[in-house]
N, C-alpha and C positions, 0 to 999 in steps of 0.2 A: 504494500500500500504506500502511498504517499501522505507521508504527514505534512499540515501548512499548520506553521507556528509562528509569535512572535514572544521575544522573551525581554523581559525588562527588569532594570533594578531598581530597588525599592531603598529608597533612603529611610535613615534610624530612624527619622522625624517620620515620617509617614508609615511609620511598620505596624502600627497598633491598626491607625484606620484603614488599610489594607487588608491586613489578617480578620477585621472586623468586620468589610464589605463580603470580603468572599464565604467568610463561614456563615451569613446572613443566607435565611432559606436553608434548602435543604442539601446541607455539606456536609461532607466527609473525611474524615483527620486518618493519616496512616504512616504509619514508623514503615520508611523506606530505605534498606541496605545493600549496597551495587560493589561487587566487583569488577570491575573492569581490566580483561585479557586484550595480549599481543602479541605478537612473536619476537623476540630477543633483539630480534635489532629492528625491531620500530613497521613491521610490513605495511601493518592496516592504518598504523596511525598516518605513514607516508601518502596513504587516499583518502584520508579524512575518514575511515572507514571506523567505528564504533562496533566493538563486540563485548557485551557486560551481562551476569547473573545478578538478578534482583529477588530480592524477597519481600512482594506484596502481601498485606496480612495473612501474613504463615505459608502462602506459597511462593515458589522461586518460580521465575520469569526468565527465560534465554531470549534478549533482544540485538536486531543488529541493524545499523543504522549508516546508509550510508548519501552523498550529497544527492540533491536531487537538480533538475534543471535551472534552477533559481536557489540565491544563497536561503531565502525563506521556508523553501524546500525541501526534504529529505525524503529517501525513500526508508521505510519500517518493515522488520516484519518481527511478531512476536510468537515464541514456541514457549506454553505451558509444561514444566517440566513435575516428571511425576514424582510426588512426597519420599522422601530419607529421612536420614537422623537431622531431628532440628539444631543441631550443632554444626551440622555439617553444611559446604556451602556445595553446591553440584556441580562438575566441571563443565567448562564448556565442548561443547561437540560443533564441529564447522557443520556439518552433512547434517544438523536440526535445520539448516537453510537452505539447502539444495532445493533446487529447482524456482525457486523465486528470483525477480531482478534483483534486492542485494544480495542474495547468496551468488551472484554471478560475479556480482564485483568482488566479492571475498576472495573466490577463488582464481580471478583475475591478476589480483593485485599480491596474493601469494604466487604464483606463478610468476611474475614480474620480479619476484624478489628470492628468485631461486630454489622455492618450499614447494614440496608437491602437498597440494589441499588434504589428502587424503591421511597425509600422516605425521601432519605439523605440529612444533609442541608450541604450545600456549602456556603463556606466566603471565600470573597477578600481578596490574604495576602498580595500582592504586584503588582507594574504593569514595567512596560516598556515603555517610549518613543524615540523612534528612528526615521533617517532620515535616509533611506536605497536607495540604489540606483544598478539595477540591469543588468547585460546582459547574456544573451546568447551567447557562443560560442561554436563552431563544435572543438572538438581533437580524431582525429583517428576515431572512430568509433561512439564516444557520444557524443550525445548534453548536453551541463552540463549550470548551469548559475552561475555566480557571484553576489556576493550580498554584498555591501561593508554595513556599518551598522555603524552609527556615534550618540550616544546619552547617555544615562545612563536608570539604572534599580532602583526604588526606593522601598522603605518599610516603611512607615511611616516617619520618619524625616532623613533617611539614604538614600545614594546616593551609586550606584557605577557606571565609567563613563565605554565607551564601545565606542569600536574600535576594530571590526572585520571582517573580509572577509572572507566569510561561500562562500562554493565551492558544490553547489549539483548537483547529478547523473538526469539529465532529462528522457535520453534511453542511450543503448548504454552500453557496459564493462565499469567498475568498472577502468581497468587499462589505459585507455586513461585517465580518469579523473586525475589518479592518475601522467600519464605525466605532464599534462598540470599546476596538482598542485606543483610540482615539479620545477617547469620552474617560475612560480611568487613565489613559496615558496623561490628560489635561486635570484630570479633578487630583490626583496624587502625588504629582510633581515626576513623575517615569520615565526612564530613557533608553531607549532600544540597544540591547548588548545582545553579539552574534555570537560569543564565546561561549560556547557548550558547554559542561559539566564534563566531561570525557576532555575536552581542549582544555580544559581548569587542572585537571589530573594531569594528564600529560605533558603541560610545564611543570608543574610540579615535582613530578618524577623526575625530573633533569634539573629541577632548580632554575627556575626561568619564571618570572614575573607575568611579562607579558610577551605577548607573540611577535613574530617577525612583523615589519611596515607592508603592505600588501599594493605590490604597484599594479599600473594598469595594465589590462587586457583586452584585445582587439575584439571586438561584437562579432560574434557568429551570424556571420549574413549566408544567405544563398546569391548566386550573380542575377535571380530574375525576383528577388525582393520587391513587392512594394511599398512603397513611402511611408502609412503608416509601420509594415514591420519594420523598415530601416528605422525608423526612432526608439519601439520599441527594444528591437536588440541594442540599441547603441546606448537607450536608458538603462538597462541592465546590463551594460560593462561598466556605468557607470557607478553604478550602487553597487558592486560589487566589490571596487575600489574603498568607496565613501563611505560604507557602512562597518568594515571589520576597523578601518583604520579609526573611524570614529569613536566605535568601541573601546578601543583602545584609548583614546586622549580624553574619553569620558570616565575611564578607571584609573587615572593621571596618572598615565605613562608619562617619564622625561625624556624617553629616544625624541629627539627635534625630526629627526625622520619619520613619522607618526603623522606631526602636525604637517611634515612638508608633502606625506603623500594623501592626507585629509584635503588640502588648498589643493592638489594636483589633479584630483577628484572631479573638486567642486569646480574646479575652472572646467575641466572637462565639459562638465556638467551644463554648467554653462554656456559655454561655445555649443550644446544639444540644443539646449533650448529658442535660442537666436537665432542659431543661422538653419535647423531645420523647421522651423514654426509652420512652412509651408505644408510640411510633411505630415506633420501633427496639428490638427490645428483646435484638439482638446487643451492643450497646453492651456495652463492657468498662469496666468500673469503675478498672482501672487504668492508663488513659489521665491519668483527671485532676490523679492526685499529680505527674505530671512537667511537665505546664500547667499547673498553679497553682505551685509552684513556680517557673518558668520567667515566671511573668506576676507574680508576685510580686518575681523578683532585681529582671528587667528596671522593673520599676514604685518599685522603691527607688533605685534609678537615675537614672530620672526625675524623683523625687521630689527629689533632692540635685539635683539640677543647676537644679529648678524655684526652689529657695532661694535659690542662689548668683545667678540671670541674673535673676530677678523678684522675688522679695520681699526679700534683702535689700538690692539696690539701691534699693527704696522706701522700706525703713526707715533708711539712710542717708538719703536726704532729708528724713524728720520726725526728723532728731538724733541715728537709733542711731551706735552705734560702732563700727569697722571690726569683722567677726565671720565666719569663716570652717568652715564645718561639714565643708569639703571632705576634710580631714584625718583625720576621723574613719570613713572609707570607701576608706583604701589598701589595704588588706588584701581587699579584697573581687573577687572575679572582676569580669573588665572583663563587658562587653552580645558582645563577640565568643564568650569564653569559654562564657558563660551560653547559646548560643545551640546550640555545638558539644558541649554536654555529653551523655553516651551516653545518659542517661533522656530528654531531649528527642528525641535523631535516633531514639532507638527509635518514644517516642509518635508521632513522624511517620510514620514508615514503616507502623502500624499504623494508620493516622487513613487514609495513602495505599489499604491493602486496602481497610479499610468501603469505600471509595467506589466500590469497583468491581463492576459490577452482579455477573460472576463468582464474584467473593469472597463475594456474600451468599445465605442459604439460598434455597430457592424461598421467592416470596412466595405468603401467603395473600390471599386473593380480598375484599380492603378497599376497599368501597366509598371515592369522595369524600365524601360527609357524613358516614362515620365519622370521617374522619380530622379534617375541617373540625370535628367535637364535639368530639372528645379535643384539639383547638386552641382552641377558640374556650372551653370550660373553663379552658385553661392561662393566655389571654390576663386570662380575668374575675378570676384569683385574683390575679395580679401587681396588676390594675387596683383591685382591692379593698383590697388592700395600702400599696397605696399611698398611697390615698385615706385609708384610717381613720389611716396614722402620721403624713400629711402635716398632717392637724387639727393634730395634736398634736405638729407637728417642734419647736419652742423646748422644750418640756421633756424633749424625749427625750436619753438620755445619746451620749457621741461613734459611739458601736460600733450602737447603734439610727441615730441619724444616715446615717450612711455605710449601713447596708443600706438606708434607705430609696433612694437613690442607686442603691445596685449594683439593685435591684429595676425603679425608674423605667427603667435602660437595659435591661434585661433583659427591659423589656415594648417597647421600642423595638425591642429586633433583634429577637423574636421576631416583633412585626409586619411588620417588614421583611423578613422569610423567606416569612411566610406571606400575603401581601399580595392574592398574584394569586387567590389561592381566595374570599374575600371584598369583592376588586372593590378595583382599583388605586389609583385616583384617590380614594375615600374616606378610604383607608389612609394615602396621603399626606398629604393633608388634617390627621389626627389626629396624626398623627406629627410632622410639621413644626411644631404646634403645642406639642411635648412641648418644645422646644427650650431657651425662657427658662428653663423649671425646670433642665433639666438643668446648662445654663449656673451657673444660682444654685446648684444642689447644688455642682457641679465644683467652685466660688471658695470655696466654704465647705468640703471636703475638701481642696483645697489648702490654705488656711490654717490648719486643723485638725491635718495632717501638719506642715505648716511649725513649727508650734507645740509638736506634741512632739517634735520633730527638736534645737529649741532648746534648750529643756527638757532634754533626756537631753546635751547639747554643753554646759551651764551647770557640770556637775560640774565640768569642767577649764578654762572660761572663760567669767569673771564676766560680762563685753559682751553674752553671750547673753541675760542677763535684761531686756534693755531689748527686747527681738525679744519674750521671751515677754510681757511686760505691755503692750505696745502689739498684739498677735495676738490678744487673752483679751479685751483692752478694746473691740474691734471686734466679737467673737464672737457677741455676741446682735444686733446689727444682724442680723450675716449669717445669724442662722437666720429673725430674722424677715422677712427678704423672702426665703428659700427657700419659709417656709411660705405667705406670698402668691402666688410663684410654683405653689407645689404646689392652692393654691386655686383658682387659673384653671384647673391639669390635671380638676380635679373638676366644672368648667361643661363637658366635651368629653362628645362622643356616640362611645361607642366604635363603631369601625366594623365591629366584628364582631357588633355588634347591630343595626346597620341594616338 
């Protein structure tokens, strides 16, 4: 089966009236204990693959879990396993999943890793004990249940605690659920964590906080797609990006690669929304104030911390004077905050509907070359764009500067969305070539920001004015080898003209 889930954490401040909405009606409380198996060097965990014994009141459960088409997704399937000693915990057997789609990935992904399925040994790396407590309720069209979840995940002599309320699809549309989780996401303060319980174990076991940054990945197109599914596939490469790494900067991660592939995301994200609006034309206009916002705190963020670890340790080396801008940025929500805030976990949740074929009207009968027009249009105006301001980047002012930049990437991920329609390998080609510029823009928008960062920090300390005349005195080097840079992007054969 496929399970649709959403799972959220529930802060200390809200734990009473949480635990009190769902045990309200007719709920049910149950001591939940999971081991969770693998094979020795990591097979199943390597496909995201889940295999754990549970003991649901007094009986053990053999479940295996593995990703489904969508990060919200998973495929399940659960084997009742028959009564032993209540001391005893029952081992697992791979072949209680044979012949189901996850039992294919199991033995996919053991095979992959060297193991023949039939005679692989499995070890305990960690377990679970939980106090869960559950209900059912009717929104719109589905039955979905609540499951509040109160206890921790351990691995050996490490603990981590656990406080969530998992939200699953019974019957019924995907978008009632997504009402109803909307409505407790908003009245309890919630915010969407894609980190599993089995993912929680599994750092654990190794000693690891939080997960790797999860960069992006190219949309699974077909080459005779139409317009509406090119948005949709190209919205879910992009939540695919924005929501694990979210998760993460909303469990205050300090990797700054988090926060920088969260903005990488959401710019993504962004350049979807814009430049294919034709394509989609449910698009809600109110999406973008809580992502730009959101891409803005987190990118000021970035921006002070780029000051403090790289530029002004440089400019202490040519002479400046100790100078600290950090000060100027206490008052400001931290990147956890910024992340948890209700305008963003709304925009998610709503970003989560679009993408699901359910949620969108019927489509109309859009050929591939239409869509491939109303693209390969969007691609020549960026590209044109770019071209005529990059003549002329050294005399254009800071705010022309910098869109020439947000333009140049915004012609980059567009191509990189719509790659496979106009032939992969040429795409790449031009793309990889965009690089040095953008590289050259980045360095000179860095310094640019670094620059008036100083500037506005000089009102209250004099030291900043040696950062801004040594930033200003470099200034025109760095446009003119952007605009060099930007010269070479104007010798490329766009690949949507070939």
């Amino acid at each position: 089966m496929v399970e649709f889930e959403l799972k959220f954490q529930v802060d200390a401040a809200h734990q009473a009236a949480v635990e009190a909405a769902v045990t309200r009606g007719r709920s049910h409380r149950a001591h939940l204990r999971a081991r969770y198996y693998d094979t020795a060097d990591g097979a199943l965990a390597a496909q995201h693959i889940v295999l754990r014994v549970r003991k649901e009141d007094g009986a053990w459960v053999q479940t295996a879990k593995a990703p489904g088409e969508r990060l919200v997704e998973r495929l399940e399937h659960n084997v009742e396993l028959p009564p032993g000693r209540a001391s005893d915990t029952p081992p697992p057997l791979i072949g209680r999943h044979q012949g189901t789609p996850v039992g294919e990935r199991i033995a996919e992904a053991l095979r992959r890793a060297g193991h023949d399925p039939a005679e692989v040994a499995l070890v305990p790396l960690y377990g679970t004990d939980v106090w869960r407590t559950t209900r059912e309720m009717r929104s719109g069209d589905a039955l979905v249940e609540l499951a509040f979840d109160l206890g921790s995940v351990r691995a050996g002599d490490r603990t981590h605690p656990l406080r969530e309320l998992e939200i699953e699809l019974k019957h019924g549309s995907p978008s009632s659920l997504l009402e109803l989780a909307g409505r407790w996401r908003a009245r309890y303060g919630l915010w969407l964590d894609t980190v599993s319980k089995a993912e929680r174990g599994e750092r654990l076991a190794r000693g690891a906080e939080h997960g790797p940054p999860v960069k992006a990945t190219a949309p699974r197109l077909e080459t005779d797609a139409s317009g509406p599914q090119v948005f949709r596939a190209v919205l879910d490469s992009c939540l695919s990006q924005i929501l694990p790494n979210a998760s993460e900067v909303a469990a205050e991660s300090t990797d700054p690669e988090h926060v920088h592939q969260l903005r990488v995301g959401i710019r993504r994200l962004r350049t979807a929304l814009r430049e294919m609006a034709e394509l989609a034309p449910a698009i809600d206009p109110a999406w973008e104030p809580a992502l730009a916002e959101t891409f803005g705190a987190l990118g000021r963020q970035r921006d002070r911390e780029h000051v403090m670890r790289s530029v002004q340790p440089q400019l202490e080396a040519h002479g400046a004077p100790p100078c600290s801008i950090a000060a100027d940025s206490d008052a400001t929500p931290s990147a956890a905050e910024t992340v948890r805030s209700p305008a963003f976990q709304a925009a998610l949740m709503n970003l989560i509907a679009a993408s699901l074929p359910a949620a969108a009207p019927a489509e109309p009968a859009v050929k591939a070359p239409s869509a491939r027009k109303a693209l390969r249009a969007r691609l020549s105006k960026l590209h044109r764009q770019v071209l005529r301001d990059g003549k002329r980047f050294e005399s254009l002012g800071a705010v022309e500067q910098h869109r020439v930049r947000k333009r140049l990437k915004r012609l980059r991920y567009l191509g990189e969305f719509v790659a496979p329609l106009f032939g992969r390998r040429a795409a790449e080609r031009f793309l990889a070539q965009l690089e040095p510029a953008q590289d050259a823009l980045g360095a000179h928008n860095d310094a640019a920001t670094a620059m008036a960062a100083y500037r506005a920090h000089a009102a209250t300390d004099g030291a900043a004015w040696f950062a801004v005349g040594w930033l200003a005195a470099n200034h025109p080097a760095s446009a003119k080898q952007c605009r060099k840079a930007l010269d070479k992007v104007a010798e490329l054969t766009p690949f949507w003209k070939s």
